[in-house]
C-alpha positions as CSV (number, residue, x, y, z in Angstrom):
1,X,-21.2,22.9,29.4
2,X,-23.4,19.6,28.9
3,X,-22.4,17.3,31.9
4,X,-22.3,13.5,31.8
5,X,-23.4,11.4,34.2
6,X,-27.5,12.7,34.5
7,X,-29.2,9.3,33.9
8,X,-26.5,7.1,35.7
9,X,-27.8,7.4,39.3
10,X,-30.2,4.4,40.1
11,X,-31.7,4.5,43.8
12,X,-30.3,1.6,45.7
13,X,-27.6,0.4,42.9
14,X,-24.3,-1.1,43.6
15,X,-21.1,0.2,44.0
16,X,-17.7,-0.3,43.5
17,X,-14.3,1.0,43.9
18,X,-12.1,1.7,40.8
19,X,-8.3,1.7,40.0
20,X,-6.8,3.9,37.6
21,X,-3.7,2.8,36.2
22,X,-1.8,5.3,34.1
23,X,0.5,5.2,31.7
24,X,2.4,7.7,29.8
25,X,1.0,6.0,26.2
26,X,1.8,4.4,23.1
27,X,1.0,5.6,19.2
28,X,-1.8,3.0,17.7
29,X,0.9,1.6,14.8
30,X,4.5,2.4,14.1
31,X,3.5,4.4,11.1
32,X,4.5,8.0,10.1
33,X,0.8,9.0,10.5
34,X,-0.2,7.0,13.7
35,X,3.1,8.7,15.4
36,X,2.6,12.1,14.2
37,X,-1.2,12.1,16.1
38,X,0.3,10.9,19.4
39,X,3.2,13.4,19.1
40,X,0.8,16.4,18.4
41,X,-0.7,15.5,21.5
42,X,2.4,14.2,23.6
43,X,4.5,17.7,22.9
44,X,1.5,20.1,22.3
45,X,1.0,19.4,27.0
46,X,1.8,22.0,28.5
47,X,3.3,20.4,31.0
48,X,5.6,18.8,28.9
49,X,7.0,21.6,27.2
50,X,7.1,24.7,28.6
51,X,7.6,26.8,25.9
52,X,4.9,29.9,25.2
53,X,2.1,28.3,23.0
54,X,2.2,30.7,20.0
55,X,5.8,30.1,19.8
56,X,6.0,26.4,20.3
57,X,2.9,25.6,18.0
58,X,5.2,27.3,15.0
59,X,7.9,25.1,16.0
60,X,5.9,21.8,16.6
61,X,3.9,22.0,13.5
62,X,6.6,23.9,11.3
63,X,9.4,21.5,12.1
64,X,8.8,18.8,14.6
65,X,6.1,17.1,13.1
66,X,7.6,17.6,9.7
67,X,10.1,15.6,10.7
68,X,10.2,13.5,14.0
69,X,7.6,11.3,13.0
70,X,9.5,9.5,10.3
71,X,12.4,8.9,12.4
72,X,9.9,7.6,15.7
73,X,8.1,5.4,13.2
74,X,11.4,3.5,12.4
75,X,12.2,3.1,16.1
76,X,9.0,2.1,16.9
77,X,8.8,-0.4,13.7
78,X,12.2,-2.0,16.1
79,X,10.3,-2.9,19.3
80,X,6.7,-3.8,17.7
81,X,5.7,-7.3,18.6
82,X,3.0,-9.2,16.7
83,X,0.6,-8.2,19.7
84,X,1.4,-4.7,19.1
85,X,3.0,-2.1,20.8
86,X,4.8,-3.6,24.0
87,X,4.0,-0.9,26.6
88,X,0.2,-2.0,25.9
89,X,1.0,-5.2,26.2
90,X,2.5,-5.1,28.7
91,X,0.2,-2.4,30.4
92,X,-2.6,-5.1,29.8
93,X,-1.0,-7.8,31.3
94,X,-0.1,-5.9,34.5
95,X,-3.9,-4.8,35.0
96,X,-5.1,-8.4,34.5
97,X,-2.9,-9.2,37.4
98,X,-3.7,-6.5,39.5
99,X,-7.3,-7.6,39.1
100,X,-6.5,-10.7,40.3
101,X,-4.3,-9.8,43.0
102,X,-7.2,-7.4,44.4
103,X,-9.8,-10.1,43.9
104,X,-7.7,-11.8,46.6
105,X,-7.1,-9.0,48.9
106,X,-10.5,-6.9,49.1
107,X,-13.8,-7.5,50.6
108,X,-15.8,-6.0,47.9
109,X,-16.3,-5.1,44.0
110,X,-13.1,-3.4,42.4
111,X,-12.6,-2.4,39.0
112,X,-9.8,-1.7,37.6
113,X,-9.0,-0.1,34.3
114,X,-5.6,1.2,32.2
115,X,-5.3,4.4,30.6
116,X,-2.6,6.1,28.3
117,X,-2.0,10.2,29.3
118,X,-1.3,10.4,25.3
119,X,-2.9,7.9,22.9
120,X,-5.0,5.0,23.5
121,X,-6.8,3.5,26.1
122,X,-7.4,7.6,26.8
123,X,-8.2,8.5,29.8
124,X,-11.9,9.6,29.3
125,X,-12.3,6.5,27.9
126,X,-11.2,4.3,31.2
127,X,-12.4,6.7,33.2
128,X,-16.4,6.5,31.3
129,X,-15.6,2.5,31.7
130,X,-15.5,3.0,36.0
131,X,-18.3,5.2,35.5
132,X,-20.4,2.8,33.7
133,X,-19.0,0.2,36.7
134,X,-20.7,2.4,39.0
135,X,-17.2,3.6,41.0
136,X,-18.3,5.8,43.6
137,X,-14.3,5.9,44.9
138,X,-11.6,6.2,42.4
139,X,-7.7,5.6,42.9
140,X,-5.3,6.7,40.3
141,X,-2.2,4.6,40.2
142,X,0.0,6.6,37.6
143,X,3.0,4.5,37.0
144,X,5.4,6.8,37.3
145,X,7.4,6.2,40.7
146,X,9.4,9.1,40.6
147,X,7.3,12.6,40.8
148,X,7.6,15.0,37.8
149,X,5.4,17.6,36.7
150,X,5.8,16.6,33.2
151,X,4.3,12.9,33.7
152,X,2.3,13.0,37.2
153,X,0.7,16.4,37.7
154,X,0.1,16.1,34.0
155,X,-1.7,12.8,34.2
156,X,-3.9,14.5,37.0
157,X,-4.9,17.8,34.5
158,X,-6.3,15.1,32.0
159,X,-8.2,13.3,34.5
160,X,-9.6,16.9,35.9
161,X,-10.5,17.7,33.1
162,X,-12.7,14.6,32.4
163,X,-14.2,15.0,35.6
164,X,-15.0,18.3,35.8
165,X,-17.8,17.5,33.1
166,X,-19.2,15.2,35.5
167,X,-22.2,16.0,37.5
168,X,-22.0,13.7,39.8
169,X,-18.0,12.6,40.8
170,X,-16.6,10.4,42.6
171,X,-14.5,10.2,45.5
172,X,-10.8,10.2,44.2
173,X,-7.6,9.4,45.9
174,X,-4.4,10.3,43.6
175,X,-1.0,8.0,44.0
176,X,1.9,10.9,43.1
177,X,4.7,9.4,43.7
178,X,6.2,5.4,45.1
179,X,10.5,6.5,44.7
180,X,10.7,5.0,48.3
181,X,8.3,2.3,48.3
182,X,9.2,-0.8,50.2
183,X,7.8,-3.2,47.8
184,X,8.9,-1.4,44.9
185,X,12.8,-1.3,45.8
186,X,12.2,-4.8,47.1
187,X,11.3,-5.6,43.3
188,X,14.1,-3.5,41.7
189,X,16.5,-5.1,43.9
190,X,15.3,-8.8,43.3
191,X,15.4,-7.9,39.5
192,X,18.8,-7.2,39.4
193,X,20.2,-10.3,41.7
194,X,18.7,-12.6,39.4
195,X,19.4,-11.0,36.4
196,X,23.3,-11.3,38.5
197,X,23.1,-14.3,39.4
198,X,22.1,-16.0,36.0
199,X,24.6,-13.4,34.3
200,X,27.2,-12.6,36.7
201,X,28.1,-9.1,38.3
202,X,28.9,-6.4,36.3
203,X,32.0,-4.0,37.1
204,X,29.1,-1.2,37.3
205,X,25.3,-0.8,37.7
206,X,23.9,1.9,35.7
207,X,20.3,3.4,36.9
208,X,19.3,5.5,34.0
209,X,15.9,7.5,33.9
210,X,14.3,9.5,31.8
211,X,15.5,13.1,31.6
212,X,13.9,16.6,32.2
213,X,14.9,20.4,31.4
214,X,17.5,21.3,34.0
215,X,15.2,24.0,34.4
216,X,12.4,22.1,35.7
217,X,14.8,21.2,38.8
218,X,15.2,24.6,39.3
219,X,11.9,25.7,39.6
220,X,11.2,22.8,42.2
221,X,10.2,19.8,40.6
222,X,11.4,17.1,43.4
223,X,12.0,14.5,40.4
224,X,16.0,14.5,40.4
225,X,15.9,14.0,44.3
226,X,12.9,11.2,43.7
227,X,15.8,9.7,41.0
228,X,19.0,9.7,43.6
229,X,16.8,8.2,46.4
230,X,15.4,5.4,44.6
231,X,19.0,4.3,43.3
232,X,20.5,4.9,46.8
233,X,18.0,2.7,48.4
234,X,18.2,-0.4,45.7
235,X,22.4,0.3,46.0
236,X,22.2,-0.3,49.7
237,X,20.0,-3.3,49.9
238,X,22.2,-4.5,47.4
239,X,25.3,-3.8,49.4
240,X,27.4,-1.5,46.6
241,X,30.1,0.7,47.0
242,X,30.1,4.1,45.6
243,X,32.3,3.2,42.9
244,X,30.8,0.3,41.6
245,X,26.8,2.8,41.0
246,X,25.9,5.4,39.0
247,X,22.3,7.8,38.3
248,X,22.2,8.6,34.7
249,X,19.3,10.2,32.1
250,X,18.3,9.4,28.8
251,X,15.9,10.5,26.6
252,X,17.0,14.0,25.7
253,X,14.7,15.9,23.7
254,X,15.6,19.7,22.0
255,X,18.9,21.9,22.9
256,X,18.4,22.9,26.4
257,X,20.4,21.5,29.3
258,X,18.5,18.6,30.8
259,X,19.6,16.2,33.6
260,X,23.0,15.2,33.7
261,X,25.0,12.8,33.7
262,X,23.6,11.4,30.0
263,X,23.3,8.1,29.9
264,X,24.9,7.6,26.7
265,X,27.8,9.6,27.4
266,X,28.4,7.7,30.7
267,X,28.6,4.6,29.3
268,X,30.6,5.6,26.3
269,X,33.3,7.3,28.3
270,X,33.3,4.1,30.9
271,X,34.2,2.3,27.9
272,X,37.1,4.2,27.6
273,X,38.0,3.7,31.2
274,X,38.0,0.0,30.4
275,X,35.1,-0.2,32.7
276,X,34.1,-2.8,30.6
277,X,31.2,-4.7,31.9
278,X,28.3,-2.8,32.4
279,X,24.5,-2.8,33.4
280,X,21.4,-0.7,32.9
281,X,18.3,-0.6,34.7
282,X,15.8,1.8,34.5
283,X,13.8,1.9,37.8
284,X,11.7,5.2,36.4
285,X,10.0,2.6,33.7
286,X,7.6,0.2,35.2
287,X,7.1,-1.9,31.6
288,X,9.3,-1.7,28.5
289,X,9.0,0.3,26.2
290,X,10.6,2.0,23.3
291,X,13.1,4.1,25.8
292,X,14.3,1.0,27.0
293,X,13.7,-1.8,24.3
294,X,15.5,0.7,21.5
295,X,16.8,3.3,23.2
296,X,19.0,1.5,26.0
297,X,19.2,-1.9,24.9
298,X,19.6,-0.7,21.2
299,X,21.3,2.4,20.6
300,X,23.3,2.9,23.6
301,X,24.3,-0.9,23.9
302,X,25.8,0.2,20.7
303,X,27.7,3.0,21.8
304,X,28.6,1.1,24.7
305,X,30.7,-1.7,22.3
306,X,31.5,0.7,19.9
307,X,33.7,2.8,22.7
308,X,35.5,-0.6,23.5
309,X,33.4,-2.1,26.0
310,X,33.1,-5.7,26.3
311,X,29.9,-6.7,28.2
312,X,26.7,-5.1,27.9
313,X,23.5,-6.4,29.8
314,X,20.4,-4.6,29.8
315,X,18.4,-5.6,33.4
316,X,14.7,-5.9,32.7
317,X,11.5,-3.1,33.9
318,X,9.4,-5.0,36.3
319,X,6.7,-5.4,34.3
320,X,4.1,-7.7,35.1
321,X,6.4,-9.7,37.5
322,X,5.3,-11.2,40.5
323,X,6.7,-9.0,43.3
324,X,6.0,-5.7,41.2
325,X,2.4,-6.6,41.0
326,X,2.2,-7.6,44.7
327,X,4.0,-3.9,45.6
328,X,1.2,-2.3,43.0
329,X,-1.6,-3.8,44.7
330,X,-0.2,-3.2,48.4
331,X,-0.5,0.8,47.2
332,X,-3.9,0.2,46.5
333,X,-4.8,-1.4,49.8
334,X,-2.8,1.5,51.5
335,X,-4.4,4.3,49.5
336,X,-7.7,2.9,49.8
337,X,-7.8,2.2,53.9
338,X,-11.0,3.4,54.9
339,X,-12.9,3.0,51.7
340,X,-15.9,0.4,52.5
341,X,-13.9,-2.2,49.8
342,X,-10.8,-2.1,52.2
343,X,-13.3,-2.8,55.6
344,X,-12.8,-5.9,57.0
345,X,-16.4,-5.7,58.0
346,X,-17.7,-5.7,54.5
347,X,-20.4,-8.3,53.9
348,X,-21.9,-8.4,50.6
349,X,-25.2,-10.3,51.7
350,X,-25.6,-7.2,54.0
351,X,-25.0,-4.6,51.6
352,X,-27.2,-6.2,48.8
353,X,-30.1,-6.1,51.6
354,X,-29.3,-2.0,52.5
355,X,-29.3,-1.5,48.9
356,X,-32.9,-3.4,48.8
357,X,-34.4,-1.1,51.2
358,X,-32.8,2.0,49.7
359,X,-34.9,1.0,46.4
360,X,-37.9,0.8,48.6
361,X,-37.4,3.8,50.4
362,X,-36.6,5.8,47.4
363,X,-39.9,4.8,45.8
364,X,-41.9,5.4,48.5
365,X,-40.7,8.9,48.6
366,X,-41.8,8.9,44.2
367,X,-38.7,8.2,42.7
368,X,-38.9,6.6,39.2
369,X,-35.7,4.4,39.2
């Protein structure tokens, strides 16, 4: 194995602490072709299905990318904006805030960089960008508040496996999970009064998130329980009754069992309650996306009406919104506590002097850089 990294180290250079911020990813166009890469490598992760490789790479290649690709293309071709596709947009904008935000907050250098787990910007390529920045101390901020092993613990193999071809790596602090955060229900919660108070309140709040094999609960993955405490928490500080809340999951894929209730067979069946005024947030997505934009706000809207209900509002992801950027960059201040950026005794003309004699110490002693 060739490593990376053997004519980065400088005697006496700076350093600086870098933020990871993951996303699950995005194809590069709404096309057939461009959606049929970014599925290969979305559904061939292990972690995502669990199916036994020789078996699944039949099915993938013999069927699903035969014919899936087509059919994601024309969803895609839905939500696409003129800036492209709105996850990346949106990803962009959030880390331009965060950058700002953190500017404010820490004492020295921080980079911080967004990544895709499938598609682009990969992760070896953000993570070569904090190299090249000279990050010493690396947080990963996967935006996914609620812990699976499908999106987390896969987004933590990818980066592994970048830096095990490093020879020299860095410190690395890894955000799995924010379900309970403070500043995150804060944000979910001030989403929904103003989307109630420009809209009115709905006769039921639906918090959908994205399913998971049943199975996966099963064999321990905490990601249902991360689900129903997240919901619980925003339902409280919002002061609902049982009755008037409800955890669904979208996004089935395949014929197993996955989470229940479905979203889409919640709302059509409320319909036919006459529990006619509905909305849908979906506090597992951080920035809209093509399972909200299309998915929710499209297709089950649709379903919604076409059961017999009336009003159908779809509430927002917090996106690059002021108080979800605030909560984002409060994690990074926790996670990062001890970390010389996060020292309130940092001083910069100091440091640059320690790095001065480091230089002259390492040449005295015959280094050549």
């Amino acid at each position: 194995m060739k490593f990376q990294g053997e004519k980065d180290f400088v005697h006496g250079s700076a350093e600086t602490l870098g933020v990871l911020v993951v996303n699950l990813g995005t194809p590069d166009a709404p096309t057939p072709s461009a959606l049929r890469r970014y599925l290969a490598q979305f559904l061939w992760d292990p972690r995502v299905v669990e199916i036994p490789r020789p078996l699944w790479w039949l099915i993938l290649h013999g069927i699903v990318l035969r014919t899936r690709p087509a059919r994601s293309a024309r969803n895609y071709q839905k939500v696409w904006t003129a800036e492209g596709s709105p996850l990346l947009t949106i990803g962009q904008q959030q880390v331009q805030a965060l950058r700002d935000v953190l500017k404010q907050q820490m004492k020295g250098p921080v980079h911080v960089e967004l990544a895709m787990r499938y598609g682009n910007p990969s992760i070896p390529s953000a993570l070569e960008k904090l190299r090249q920045a000279k990050a010493r101390r690396i947080l990963v901020l996967p935006l996914y508040p609620q812990y699976s092993a499908t999106t987390t613990a896969s987004t933590f193999d990818a980066i592994a496996d970048v830096l095990r071809r490093w020879r020299w790596i860095p410190e690395l602090r890894f955000i799995n999970q924010y379900h309970d955060d403070p500043g995150y229900i804060q944000a979910l919660v001030s989403s929904v009064r103003e989307a109630w108070e420009k809209n009115g309140t709905p006769k039921k709040l639906i918090f959908s998130f994205h399913g998971i094999p049943k199975r996966n609960l099963l064999l321990g993955d905490p990601y249902h329980c991360h689900c129903q405490k997240t919901a619980r928490l925003v339902a409280e500080r919002l002061g609902l009754k049982d009755e008037q809340w409800q955890v669904t999951f979208q996004s089935r894929f395949g014929k197993a069992e996955w989470l229940k209730p479905y979203t889409q067979q919640t709302l059509e069946e409320l319909a036919r309650k006459k529990v006619d005024h509905v909305n849908v947030i979906c506090p597992g997505f951080p920035a809209d996306c093509l399972e909200t934009l299309e998915e929710i706000d499209g297709e089950n809207r649709e379903a919604f009406m076409h059961a017999g209900g009336k009003e159908f509002r779809y509430i927002p992801a917090l996106n690059s919104g002021t108080e979800h950027i605030h909560a984002l960059a409060a994690m990074v201040v926790k996670h990062t506590h001890g970390w010389p950026q996060t020292d309130p005794t940092w001083n910069n003309t100091e440091v640059h002097d320690g790095l001065s004699r480091s230089r002259e110490r390492a040449r005295s002693l015959g280094a050549e850089q």
